[in-house]
C-alpha positions in Angstrom: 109.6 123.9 114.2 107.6 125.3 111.1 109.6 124.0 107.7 111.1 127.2 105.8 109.4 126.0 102.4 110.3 127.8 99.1 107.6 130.4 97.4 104.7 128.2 95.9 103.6 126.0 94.3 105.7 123.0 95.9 104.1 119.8 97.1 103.1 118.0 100.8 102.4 115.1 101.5 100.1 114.8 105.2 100.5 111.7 106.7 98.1 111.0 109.5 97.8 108.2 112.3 96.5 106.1 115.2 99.1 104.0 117.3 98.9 100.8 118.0 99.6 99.8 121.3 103.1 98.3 120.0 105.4 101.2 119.5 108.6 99.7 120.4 111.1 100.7 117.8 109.1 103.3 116.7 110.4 106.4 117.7 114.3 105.4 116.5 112.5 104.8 113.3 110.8 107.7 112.9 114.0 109.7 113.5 115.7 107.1 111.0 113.3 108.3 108.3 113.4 111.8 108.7 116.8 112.2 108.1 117.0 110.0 104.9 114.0 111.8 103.6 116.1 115.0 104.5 118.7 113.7 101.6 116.6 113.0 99.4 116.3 115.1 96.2 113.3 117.5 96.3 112.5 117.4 100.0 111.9 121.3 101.3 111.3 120.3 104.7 109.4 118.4 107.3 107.0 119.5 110.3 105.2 116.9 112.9 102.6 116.9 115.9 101.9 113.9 117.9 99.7 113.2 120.8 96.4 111.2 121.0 96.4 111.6 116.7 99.8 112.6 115.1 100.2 114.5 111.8 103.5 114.7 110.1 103.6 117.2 106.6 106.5 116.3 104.5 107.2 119.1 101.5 108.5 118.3 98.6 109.7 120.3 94.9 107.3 118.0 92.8 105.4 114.3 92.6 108.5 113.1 90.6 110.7 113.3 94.1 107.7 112.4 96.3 107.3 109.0 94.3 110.8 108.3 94.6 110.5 108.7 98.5 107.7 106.4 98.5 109.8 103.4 96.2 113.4 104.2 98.6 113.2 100.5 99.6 114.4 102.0 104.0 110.9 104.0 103.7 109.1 100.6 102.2 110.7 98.7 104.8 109.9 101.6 107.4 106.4 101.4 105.8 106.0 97.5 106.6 106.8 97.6 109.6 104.0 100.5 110.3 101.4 98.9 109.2 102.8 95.4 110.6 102.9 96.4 114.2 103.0 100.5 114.8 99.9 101.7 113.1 96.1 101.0 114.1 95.4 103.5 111.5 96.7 106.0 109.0 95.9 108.1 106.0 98.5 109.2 103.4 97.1 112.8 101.5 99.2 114.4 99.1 98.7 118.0 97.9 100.0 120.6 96.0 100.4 124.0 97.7 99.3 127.4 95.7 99.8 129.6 98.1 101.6 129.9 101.8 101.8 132.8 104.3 102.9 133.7 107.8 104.2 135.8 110.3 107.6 135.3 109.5 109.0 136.1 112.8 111.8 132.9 113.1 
């Protein structure tokens, strides 16, 4: 699902990665962390893609709530654990957004 995200400028944060060949806990985790980042203040919206490389763009209102997401000690833990057993790599980029458009349609 593409995230409805407010007019510009907001903020997302791309998170990329490799598995490692332990992903046992991973998915439950995943789905963990989506919805506490869903409460958090100034999250806009989430969209992810995984097959061989999986991408996951969270959006946020400004850095001020993105660096509170980063120090909620369940997404340090979460964190941990990724780079303890789930990840063989990853790459954290965070961007502000200028402009958006689409088609609109749903």
């Amino acid at each position: 699902m593409i995230a409805k995200t407010p007019e510009a400028p907001y903020y997302a944060v791309i998170f990329t990665s490799l598995m490692a060949e332990n992903d046992k806990g991973y998915n439950s985790m995943s789905d963990k962390m989506v919805a506490l980042a869903s409460e958090q203040e100034g999250f806009l919206g989430i969209e992810s893609a995984r097959n061989e490389l999986g991408i996951t763009v969270s959006y946020w209102e400004d850095l001020e709530s993105i660096k509170k997401w980063k120090n909620n000690t369940e997404h340090t833990e979460a964190r941990n654990l990724g780079r303890e057993q789930w990840y063989e790599n990853f790459k954290v980029r965070i961007c502000k957004v200028e402009r958006d458009y689409g088609l609109g349609k749903s």
